[in-house]
DRENZADO-51472 format. One record per atom (N, C-alpha, C, CB): residue number from 1; residue in one letter; x negated, y, z. Coordinates in steps of 0.1 Angstrom, whole numbers, plus 5000, padded with zeros to 4 digits. Atoms other than C-alpha are relative to their C-alpha. Last residue first. Glycine has a CB too. Layout:
DRENZADO-51472
num:NUM; residuo:a; u:X; v:Y; w:Z;
...
end
This chain:
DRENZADO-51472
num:116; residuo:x; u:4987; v:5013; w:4993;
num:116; residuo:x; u:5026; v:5068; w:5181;
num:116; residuo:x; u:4991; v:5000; w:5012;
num:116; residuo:x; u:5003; v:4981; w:4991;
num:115; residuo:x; u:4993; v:4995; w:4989;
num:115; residuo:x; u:5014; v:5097; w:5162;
num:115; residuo:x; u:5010; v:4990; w:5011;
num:115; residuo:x; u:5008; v:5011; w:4994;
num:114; residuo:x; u:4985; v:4999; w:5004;
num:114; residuo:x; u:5012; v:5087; w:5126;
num:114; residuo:x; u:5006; v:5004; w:5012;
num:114; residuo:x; u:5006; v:4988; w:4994;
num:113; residuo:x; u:4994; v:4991; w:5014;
num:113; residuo:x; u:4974; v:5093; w:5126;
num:113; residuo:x; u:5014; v:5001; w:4996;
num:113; residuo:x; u:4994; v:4994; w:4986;
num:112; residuo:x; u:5004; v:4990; w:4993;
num:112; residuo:x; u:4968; v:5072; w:5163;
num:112; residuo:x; u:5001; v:5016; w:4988;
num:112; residuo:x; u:4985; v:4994; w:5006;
num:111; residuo:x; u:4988; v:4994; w:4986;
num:111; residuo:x; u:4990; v:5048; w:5153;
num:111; residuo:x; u:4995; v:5012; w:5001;
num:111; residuo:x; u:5000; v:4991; w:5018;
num:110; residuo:x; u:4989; v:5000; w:5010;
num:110; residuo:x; u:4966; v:5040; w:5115;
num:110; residuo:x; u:5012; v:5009; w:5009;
num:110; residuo:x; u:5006; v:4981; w:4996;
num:109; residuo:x; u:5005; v:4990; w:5007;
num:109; residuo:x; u:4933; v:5041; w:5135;
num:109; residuo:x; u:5011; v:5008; w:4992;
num:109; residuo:x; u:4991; v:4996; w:4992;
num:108; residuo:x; u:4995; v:4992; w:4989;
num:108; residuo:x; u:4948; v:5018; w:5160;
num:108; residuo:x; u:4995; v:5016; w:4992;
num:108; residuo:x; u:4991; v:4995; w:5018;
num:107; residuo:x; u:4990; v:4999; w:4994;
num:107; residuo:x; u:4951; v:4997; w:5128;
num:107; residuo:x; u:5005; v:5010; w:5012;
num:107; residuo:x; u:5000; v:4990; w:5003;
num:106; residuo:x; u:4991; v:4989; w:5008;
num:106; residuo:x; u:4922; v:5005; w:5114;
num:106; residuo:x; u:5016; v:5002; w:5002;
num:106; residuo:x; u:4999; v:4996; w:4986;
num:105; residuo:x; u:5000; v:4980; w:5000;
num:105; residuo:x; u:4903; v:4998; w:5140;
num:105; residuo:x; u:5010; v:5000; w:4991;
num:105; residuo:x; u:4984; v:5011; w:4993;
num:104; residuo:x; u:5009; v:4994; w:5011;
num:104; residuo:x; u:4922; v:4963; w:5139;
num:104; residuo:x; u:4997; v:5010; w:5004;
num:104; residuo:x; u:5004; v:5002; w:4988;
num:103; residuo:x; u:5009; v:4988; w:4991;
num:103; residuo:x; u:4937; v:4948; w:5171;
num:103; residuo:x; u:4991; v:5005; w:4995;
num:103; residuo:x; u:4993; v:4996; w:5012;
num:102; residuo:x; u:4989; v:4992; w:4998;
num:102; residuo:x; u:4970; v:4933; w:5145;
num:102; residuo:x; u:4989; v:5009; w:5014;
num:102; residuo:x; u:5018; v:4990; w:5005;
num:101; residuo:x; u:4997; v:5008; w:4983;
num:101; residuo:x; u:4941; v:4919; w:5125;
num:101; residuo:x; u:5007; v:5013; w:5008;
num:101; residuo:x; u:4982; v:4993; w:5011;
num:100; residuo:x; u:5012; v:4997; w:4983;
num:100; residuo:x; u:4927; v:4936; w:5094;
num:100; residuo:x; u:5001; v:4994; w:5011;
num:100; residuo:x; u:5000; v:5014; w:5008;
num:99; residuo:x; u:5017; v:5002; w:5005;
num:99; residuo:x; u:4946; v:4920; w:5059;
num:99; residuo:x; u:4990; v:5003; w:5012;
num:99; residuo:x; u:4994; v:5013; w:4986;
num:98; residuo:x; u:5002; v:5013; w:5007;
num:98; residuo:x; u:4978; v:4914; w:5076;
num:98; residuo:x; u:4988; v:4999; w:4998;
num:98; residuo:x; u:5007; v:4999; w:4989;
num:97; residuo:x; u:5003; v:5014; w:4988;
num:97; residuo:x; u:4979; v:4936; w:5105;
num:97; residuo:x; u:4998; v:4990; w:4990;
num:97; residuo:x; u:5014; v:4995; w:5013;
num:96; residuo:x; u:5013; v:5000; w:4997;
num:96; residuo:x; u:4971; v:4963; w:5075;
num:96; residuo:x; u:5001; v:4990; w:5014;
num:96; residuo:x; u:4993; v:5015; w:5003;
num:95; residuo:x; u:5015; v:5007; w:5008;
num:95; residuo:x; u:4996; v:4950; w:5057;
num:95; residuo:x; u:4989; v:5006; w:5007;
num:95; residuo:x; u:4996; v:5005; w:4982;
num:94; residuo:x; u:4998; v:5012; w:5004;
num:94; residuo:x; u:5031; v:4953; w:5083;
num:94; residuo:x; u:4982; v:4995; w:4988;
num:94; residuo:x; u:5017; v:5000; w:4991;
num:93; residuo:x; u:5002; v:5009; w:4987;
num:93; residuo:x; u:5017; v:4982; w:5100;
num:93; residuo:x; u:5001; v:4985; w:4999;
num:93; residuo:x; u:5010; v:5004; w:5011;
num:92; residuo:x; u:5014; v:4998; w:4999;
num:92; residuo:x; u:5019; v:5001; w:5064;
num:92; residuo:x; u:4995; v:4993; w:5011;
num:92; residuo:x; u:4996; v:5014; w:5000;
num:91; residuo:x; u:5007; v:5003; w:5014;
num:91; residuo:x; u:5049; v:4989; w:5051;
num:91; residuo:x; u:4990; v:4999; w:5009;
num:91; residuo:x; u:4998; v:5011; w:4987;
num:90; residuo:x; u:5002; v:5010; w:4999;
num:90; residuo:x; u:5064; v:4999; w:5087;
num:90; residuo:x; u:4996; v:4988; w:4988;
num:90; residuo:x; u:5008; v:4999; w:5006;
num:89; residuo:x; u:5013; v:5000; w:4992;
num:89; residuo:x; u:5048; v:5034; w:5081;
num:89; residuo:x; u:5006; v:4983; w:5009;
num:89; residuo:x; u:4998; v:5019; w:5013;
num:88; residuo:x; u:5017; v:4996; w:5003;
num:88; residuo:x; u:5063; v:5036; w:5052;
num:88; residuo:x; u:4993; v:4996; w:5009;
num:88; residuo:x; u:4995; v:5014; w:4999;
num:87; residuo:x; u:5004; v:5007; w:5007;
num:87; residuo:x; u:5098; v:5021; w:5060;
num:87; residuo:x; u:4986; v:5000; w:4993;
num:87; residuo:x; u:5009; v:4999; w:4994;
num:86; residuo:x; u:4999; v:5011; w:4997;
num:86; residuo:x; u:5101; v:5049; w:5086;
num:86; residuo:x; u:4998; v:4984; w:4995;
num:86; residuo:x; u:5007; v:5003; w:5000;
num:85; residuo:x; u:5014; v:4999; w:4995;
num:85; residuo:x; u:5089; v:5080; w:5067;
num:85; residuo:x; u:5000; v:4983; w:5007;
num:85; residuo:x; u:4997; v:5015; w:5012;
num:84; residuo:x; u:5012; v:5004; w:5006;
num:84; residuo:x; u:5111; v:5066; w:5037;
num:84; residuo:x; u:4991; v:5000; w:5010;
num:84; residuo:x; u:4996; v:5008; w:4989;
num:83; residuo:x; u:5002; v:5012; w:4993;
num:83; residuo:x; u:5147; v:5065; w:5056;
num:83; residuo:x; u:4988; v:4997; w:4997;
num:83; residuo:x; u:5008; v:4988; w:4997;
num:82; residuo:x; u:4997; v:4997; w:4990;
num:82; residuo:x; u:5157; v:5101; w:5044;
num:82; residuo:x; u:4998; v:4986; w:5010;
num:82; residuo:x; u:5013; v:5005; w:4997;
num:81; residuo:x; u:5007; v:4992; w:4998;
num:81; residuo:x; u:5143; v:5094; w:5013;
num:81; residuo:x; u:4998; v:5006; w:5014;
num:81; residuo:x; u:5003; v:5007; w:4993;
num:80; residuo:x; u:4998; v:4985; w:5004;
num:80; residuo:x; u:5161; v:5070; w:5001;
num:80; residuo:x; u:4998; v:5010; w:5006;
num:80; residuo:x; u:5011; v:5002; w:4998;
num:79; residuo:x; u:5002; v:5000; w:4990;
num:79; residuo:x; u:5147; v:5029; w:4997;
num:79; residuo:x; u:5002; v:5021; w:4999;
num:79; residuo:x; u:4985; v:4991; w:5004;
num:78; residuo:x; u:4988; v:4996; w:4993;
num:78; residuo:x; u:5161; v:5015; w:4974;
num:78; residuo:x; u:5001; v:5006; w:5012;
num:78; residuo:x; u:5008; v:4990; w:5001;
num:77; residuo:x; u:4991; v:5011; w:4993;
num:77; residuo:x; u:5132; v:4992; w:4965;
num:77; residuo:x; u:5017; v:5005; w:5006;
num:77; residuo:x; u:4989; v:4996; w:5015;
num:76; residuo:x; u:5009; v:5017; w:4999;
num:76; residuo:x; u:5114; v:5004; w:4933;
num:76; residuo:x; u:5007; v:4994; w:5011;
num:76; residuo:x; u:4980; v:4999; w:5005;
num:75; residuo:x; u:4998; v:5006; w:5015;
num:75; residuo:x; u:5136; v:5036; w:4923;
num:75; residuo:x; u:4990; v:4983; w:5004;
num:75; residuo:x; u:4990; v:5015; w:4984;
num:74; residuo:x; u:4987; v:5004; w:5000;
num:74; residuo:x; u:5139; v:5050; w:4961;
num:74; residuo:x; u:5004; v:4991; w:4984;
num:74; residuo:x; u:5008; v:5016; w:5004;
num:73; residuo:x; u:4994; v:5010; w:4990;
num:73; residuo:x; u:5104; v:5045; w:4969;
num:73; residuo:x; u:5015; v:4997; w:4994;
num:73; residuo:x; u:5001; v:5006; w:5015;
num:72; residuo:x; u:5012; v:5016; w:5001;
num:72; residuo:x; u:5086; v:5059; w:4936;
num:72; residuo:x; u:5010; v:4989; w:5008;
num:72; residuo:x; u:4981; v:5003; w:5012;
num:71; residuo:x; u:4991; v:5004; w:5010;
num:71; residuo:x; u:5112; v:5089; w:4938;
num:71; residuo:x; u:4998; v:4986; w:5001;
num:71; residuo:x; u:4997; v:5007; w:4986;
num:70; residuo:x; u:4981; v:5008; w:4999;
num:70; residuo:x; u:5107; v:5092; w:4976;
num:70; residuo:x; u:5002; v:4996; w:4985;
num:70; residuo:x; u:5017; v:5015; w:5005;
num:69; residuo:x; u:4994; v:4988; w:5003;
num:69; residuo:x; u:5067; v:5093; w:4971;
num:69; residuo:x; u:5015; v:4995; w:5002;
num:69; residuo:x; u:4996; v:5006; w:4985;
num:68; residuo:x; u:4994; v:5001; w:4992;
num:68; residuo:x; u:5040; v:5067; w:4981;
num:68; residuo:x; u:5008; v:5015; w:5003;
num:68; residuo:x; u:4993; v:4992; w:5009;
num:67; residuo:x; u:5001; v:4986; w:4995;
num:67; residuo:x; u:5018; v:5061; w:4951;
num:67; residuo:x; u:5010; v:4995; w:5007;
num:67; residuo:x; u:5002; v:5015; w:4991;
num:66; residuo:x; u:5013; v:5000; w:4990;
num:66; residuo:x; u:5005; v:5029; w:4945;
num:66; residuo:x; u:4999; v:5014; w:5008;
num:66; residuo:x; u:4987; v:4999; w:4991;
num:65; residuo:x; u:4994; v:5013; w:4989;
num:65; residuo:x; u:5037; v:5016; w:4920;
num:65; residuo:x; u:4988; v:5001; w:5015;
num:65; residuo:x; u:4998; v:4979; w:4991;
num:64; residuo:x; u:4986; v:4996; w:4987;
num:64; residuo:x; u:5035; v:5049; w:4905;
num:64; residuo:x; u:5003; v:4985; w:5010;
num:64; residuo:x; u:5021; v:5004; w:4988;
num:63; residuo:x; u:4986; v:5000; w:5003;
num:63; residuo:x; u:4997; v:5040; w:4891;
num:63; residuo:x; u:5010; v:5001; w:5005;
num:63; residuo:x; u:5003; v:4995; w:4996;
num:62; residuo:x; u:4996; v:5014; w:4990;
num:62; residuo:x; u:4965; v:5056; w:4905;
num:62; residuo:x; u:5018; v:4999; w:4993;
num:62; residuo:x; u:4999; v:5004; w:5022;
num:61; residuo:x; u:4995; v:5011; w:5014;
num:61; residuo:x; u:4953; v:5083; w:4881;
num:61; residuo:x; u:5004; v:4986; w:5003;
num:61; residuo:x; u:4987; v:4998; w:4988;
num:60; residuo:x; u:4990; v:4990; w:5007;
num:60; residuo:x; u:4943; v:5109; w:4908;
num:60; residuo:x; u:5006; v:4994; w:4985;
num:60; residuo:x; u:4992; v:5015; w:4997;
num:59; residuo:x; u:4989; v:4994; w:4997;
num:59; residuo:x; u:4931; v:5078; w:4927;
num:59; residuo:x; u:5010; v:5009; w:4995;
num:59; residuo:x; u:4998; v:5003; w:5007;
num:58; residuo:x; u:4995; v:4994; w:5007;
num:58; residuo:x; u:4909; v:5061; w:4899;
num:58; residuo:x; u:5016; v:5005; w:5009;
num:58; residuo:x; u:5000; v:4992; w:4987;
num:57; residuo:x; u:5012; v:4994; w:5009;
num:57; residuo:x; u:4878; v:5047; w:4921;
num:57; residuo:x; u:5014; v:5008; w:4991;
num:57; residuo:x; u:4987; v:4984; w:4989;
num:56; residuo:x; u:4995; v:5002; w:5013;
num:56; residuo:x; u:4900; v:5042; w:4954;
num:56; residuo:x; u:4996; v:5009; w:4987;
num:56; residuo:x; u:5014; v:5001; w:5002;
num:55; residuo:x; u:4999; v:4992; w:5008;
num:55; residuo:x; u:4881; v:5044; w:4984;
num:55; residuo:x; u:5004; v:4997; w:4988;
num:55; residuo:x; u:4991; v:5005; w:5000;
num:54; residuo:x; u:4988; v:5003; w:4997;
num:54; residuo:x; u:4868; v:5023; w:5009;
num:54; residuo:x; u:5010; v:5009; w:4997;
num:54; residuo:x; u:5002; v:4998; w:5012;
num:53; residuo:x; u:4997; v:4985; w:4993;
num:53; residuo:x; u:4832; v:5036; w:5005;
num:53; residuo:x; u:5014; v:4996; w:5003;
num:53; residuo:x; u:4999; v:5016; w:4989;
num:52; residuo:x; u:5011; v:4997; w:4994;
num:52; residuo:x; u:4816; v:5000; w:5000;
num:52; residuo:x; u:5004; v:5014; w:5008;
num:52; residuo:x; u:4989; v:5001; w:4990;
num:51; residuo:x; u:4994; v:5006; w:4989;
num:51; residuo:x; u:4851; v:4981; w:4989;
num:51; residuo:x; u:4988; v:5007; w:5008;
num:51; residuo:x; u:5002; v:4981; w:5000;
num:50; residuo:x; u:5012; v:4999; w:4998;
num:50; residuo:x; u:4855; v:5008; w:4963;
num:50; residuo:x; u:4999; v:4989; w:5012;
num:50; residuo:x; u:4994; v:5015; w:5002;
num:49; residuo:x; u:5005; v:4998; w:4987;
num:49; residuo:x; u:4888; v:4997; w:4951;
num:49; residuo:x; u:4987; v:5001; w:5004;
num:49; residuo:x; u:5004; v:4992; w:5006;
num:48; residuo:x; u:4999; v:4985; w:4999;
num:48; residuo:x; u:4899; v:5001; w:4914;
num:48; residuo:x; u:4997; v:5005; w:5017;
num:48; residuo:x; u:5016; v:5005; w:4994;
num:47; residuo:x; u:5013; v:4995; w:5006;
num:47; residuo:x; u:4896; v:4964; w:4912;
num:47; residuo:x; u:4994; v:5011; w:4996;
num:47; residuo:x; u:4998; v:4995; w:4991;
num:46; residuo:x; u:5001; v:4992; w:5016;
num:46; residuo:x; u:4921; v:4958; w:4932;
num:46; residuo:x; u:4987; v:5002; w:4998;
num:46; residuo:x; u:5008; v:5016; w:4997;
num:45; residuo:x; u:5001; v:4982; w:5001;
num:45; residuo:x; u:4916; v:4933; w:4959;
num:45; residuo:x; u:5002; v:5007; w:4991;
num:45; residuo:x; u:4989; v:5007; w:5003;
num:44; residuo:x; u:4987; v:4997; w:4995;
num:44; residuo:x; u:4924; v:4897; w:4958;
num:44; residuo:x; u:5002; v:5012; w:5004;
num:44; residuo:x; u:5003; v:4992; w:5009;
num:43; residuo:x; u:4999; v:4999; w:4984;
num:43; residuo:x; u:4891; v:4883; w:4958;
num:43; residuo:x; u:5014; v:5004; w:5005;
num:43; residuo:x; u:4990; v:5009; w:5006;
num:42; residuo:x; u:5003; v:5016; w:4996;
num:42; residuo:x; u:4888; v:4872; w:4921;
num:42; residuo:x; u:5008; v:5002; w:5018;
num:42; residuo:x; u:4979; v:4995; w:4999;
num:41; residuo:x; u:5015; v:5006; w:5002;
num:41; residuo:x; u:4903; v:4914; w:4912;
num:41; residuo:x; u:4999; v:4988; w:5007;
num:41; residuo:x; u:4987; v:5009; w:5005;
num:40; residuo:x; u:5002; v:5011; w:4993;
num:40; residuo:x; u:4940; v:4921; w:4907;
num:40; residuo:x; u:4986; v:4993; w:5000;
num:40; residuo:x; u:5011; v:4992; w:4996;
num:39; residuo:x; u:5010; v:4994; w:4994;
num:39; residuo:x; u:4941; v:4949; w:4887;
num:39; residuo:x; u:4997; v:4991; w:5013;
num:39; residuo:x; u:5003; v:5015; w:5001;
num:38; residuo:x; u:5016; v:4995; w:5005;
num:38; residuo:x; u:4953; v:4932; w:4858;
num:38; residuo:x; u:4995; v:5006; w:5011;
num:38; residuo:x; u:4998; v:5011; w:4987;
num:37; residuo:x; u:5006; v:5014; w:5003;
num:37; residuo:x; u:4981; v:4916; w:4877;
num:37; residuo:x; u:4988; v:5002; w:4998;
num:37; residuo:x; u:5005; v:4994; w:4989;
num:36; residuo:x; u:5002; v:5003; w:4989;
num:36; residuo:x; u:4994; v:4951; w:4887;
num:36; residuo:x; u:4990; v:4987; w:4999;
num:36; residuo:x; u:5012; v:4998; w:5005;
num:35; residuo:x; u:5008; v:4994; w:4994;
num:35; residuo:x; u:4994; v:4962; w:4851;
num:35; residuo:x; u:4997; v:4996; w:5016;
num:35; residuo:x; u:5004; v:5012; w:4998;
num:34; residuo:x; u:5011; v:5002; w:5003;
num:34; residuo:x; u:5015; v:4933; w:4843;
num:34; residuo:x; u:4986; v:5006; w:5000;
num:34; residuo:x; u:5002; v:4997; w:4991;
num:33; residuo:x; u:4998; v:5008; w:4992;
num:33; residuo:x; u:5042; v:4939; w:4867;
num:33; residuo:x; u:4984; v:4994; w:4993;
num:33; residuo:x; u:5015; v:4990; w:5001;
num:32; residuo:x; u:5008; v:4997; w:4998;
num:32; residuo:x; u:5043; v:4974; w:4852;
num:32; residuo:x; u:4994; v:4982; w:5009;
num:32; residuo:x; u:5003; v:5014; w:5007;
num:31; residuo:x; u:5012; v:4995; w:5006;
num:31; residuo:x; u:5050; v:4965; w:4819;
num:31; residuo:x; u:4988; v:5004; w:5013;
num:31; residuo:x; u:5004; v:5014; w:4988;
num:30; residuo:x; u:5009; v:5006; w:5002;
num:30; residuo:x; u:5076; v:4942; w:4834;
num:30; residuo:x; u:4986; v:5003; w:4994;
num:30; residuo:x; u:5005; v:4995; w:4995;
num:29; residuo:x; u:4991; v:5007; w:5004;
num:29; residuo:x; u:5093; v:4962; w:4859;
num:29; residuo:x; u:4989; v:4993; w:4990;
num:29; residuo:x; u:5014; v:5007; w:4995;
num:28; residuo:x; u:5009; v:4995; w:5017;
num:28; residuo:x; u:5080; v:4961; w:4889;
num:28; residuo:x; u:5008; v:4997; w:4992;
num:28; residuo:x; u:4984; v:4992; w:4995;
num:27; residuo:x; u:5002; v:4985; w:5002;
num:27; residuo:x; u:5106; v:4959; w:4920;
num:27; residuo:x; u:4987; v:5003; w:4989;
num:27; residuo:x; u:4998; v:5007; w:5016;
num:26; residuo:x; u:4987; v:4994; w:4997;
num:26; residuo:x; u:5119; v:4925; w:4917;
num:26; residuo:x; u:5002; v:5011; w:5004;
num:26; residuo:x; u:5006; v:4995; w:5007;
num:25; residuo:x; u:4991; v:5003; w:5012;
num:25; residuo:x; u:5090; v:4908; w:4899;
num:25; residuo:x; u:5013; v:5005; w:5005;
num:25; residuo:x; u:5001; v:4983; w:4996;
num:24; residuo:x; u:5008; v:4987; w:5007;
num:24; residuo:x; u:5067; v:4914; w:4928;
num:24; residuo:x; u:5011; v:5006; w:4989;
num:24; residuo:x; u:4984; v:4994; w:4991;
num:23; residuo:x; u:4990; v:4998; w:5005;
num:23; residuo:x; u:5088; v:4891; w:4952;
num:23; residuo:x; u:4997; v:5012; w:4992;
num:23; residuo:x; u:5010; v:5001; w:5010;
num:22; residuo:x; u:4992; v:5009; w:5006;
num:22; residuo:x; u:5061; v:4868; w:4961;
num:22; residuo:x; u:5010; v:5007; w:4992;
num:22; residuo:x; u:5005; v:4992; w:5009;
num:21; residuo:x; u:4984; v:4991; w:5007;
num:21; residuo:x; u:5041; v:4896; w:4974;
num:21; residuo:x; u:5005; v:4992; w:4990;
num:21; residuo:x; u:4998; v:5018; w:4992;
num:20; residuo:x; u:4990; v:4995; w:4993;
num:20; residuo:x; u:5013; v:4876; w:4993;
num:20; residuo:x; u:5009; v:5008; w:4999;
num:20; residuo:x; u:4998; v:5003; w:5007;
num:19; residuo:x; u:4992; v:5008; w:4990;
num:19; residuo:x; u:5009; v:4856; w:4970;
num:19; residuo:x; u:5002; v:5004; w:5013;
num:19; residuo:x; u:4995; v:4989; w:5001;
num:18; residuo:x; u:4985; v:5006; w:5003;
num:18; residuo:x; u:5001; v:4880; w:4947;
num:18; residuo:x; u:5008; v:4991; w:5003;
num:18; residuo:x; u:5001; v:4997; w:4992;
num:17; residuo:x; u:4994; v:5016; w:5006;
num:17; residuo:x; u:4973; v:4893; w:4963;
num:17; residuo:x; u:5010; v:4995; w:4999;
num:17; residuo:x; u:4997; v:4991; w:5005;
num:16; residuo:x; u:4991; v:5001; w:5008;
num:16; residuo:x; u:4966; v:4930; w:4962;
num:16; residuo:x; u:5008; v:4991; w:4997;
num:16; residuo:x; u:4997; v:5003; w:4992;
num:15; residuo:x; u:5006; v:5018; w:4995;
num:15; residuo:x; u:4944; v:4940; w:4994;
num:15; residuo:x; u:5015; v:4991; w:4989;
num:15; residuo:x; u:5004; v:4994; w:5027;
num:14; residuo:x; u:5001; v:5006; w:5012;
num:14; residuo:x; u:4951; v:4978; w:4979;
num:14; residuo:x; u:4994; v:4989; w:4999;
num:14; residuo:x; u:4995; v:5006; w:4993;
num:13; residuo:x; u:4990; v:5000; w:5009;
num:13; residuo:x; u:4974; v:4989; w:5005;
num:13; residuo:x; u:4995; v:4990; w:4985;
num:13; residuo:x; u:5003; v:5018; w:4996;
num:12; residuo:x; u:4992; v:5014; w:4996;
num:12; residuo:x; u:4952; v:4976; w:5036;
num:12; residuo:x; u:5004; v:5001; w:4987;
num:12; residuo:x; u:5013; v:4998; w:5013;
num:11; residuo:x; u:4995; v:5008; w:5012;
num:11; residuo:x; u:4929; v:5005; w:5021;
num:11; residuo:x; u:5004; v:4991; w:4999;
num:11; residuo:x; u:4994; v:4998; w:4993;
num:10; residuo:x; u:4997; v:5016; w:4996;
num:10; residuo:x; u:4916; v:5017; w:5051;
num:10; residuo:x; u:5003; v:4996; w:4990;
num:10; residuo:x; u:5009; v:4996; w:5010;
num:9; residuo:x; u:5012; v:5009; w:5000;
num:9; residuo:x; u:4891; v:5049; w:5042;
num:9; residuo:x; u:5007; v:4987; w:5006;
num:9; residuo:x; u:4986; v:5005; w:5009;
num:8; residuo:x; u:5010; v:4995; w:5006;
num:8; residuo:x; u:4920; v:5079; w:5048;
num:8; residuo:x; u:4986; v:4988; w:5002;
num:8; residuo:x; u:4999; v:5016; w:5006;
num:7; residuo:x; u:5010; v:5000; w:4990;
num:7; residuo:x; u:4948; v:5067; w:5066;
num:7; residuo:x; u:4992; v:4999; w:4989;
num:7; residuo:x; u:4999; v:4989; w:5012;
num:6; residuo:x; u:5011; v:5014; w:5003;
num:6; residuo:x; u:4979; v:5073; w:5046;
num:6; residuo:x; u:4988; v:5006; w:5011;
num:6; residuo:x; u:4994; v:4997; w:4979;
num:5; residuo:x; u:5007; v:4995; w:5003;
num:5; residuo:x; u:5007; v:5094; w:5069;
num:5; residuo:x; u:4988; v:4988; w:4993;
num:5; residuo:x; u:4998; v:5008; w:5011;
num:4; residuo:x; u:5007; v:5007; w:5008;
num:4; residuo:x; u:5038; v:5086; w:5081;
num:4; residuo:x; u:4991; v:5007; w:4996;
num:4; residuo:x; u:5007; v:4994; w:4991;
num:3; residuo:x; u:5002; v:4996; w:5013;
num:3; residuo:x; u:5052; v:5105; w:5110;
num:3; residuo:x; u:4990; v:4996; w:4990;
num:3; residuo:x; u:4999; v:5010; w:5000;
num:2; residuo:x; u:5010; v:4999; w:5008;
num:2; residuo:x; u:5060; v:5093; w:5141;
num:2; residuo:x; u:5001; v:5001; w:4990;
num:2; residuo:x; u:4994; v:4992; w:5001;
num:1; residuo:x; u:4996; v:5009; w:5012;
num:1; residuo:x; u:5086; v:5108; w:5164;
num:1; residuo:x; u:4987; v:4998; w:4992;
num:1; residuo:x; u:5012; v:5006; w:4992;
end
């Protein structure tokens, strides 16, 4: 069985663009919908993303909408704990084929860390 796991130097997560999450506004609530916005840099990356080391500049101070925890999950989409490794690690296959390409390293980089 695979087991979710972040991949260490891909950072699909923080490719931020608000068009491609149309439905932001229905799990942020508003204070954080506007922190999200703000970190939304020209390109569509956060701006807390190293794009050189691939690396997030304020991880241990990264906000709950960036963490990937059952409370986090089950209070933003309903998602309960017992269904999280699953919906994580199709989160995670779903943006990094988006932003990398579905024959990405980071992608086979992603299977090969969750054991698939």
């Amino acid at each position: 069985m695979a087991t979710w796991r972040c991949v260490k130097y891909c950072g699909a997560c923080c490719n931020l663009d608000p068009s491609d999450r149309p439905d932001l506004e229905e799990y942020l609530n508003p204070e954080e919908l506007h922190l999200y916005l703000s970190m939304v840099g020209e390109d569509g990356w956060c701006v807390n993303f190293n794009q050189m080391t691939r690396e997030c500049t304020v991880y241990d101070n990264r906000p709950r909408f960036c963490r990937v925890t059952p409370e986090t999950f089950e209070d933003m989409f309903g998602v309960g704990p017992e269904e999280l490794n699953d919906f994580a690690i199709d989160c995670c296959r779903e943006q990094i084929e988006a932003v990398y390409g579905d024959r990405s390293l980071e992608l086979l980089k992603f299977e090969r860390e969750i054991g698939v």
